[in-house]
C-alpha positions as CSV (number, residue, x, y, z in Angstrom):
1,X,-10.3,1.9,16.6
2,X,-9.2,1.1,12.7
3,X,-9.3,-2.5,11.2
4,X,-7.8,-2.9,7.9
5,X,-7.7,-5.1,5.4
6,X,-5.2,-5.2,2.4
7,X,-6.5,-7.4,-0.3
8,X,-5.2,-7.3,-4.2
9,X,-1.6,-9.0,-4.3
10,X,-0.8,-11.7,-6.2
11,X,1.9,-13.2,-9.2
12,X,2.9,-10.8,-11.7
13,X,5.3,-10.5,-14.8
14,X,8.2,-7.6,-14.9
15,X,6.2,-4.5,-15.9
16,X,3.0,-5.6,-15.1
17,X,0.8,-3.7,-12.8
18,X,-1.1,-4.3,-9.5
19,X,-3.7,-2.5,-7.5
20,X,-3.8,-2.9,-3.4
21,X,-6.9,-2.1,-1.7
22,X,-6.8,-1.6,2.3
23,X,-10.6,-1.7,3.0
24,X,-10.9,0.1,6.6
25,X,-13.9,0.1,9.2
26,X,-13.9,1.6,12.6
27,X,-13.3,4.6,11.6
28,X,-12.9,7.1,8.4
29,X,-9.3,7.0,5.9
30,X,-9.8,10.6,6.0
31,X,-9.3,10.8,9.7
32,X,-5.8,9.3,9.5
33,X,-2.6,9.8,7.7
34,X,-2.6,6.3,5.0
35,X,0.4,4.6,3.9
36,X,1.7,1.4,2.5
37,X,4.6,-0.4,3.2
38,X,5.9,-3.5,2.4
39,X,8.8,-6.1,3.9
40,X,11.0,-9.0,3.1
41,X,12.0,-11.7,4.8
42,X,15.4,-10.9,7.3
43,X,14.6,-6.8,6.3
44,X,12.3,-4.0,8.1
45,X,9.3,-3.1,7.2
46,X,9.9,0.3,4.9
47,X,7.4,3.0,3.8
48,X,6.5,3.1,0.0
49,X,3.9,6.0,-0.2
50,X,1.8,8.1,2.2
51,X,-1.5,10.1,2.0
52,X,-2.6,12.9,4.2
53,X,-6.1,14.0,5.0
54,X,-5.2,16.8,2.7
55,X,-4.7,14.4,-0.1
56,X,-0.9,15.7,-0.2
57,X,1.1,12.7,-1.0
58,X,4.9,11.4,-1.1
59,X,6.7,8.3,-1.8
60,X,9.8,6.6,-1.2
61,X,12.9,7.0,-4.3
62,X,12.1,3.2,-5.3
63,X,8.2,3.7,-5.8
64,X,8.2,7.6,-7.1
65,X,7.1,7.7,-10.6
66,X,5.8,3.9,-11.0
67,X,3.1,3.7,-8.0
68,X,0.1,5.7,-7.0
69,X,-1.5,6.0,-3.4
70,X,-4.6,7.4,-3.7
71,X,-8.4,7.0,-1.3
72,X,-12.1,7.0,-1.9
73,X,-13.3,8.3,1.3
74,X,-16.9,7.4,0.4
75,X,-16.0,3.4,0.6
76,X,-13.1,4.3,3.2
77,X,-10.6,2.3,0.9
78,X,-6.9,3.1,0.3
79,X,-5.5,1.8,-2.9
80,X,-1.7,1.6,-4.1
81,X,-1.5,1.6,-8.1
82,X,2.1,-0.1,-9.1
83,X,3.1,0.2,-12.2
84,X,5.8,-1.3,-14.4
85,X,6.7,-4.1,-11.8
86,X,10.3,-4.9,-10.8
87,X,11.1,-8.5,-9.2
88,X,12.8,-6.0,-6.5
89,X,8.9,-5.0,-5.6
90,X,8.3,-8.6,-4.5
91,X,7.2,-8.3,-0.7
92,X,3.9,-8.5,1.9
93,X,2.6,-5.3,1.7
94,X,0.8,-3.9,4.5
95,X,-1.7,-0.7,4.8
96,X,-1.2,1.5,8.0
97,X,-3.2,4.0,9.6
98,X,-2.2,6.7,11.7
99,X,1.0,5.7,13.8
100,X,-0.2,2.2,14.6
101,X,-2.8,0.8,13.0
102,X,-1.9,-1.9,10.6
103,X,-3.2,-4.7,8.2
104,X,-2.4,-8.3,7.9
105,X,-0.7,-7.8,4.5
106,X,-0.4,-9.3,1.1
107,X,1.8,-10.4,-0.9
108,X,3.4,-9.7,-4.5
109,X,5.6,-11.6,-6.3
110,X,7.0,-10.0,-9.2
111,X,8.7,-13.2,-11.6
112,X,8.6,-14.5,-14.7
């Protein structure tokens, strides 16, 4: 069994930049398919970017271009790169592995 742990939101200005980390024990990142969603309040959750064992990745229209999924299997950690922050990107963002494995979340708040 997975545990995960998201850590890295935070406040941020329009087009800055933050880096999740989902820290995972249990079991190996590379044993699962990774991915990051994120939700706001009174919406689903909805997938931003996902990472294969294979390392083949893909990401949703909204996050393609500006964020980055990515692991380092030697300290079993899933990161998520965003770039050039939109207030639109404000949400808890939660790491999941496999089909139902998940994180607590954290948040990002993209304001001025």
């Amino acid at each position: 069994q997975v545990q995960l742990v998201e850590s890295g939101g935070g406040l941020v200005q329009p087009g800055g930049s933050l880096r999740l980390s989902c820290v995972a024990s249990g079991s190996a990142v590379s044993d699962y398919v990774m991915a990051w969603y994120r939700q706001t309040l009174g919406k689903e959750r909805e997938l931003v970017a996902v990472i294969v064992p294979s390392g083949r990745t893909n990401y949703a229209d909204s996050a393609r271009g500006r964020f980055t999924i990515s692991t380092d299997n030697a300290k079993n950690i899933v990161y998520l790169q965003m770039n050039s922050l939109k207030p639109e990107d404000t949400a808890v963002y939660y790491c999941k592995a496999g089909s139902k494995h998940w994180g607590q979340g954290t948040q990002v708040t993209v304001s001025s």
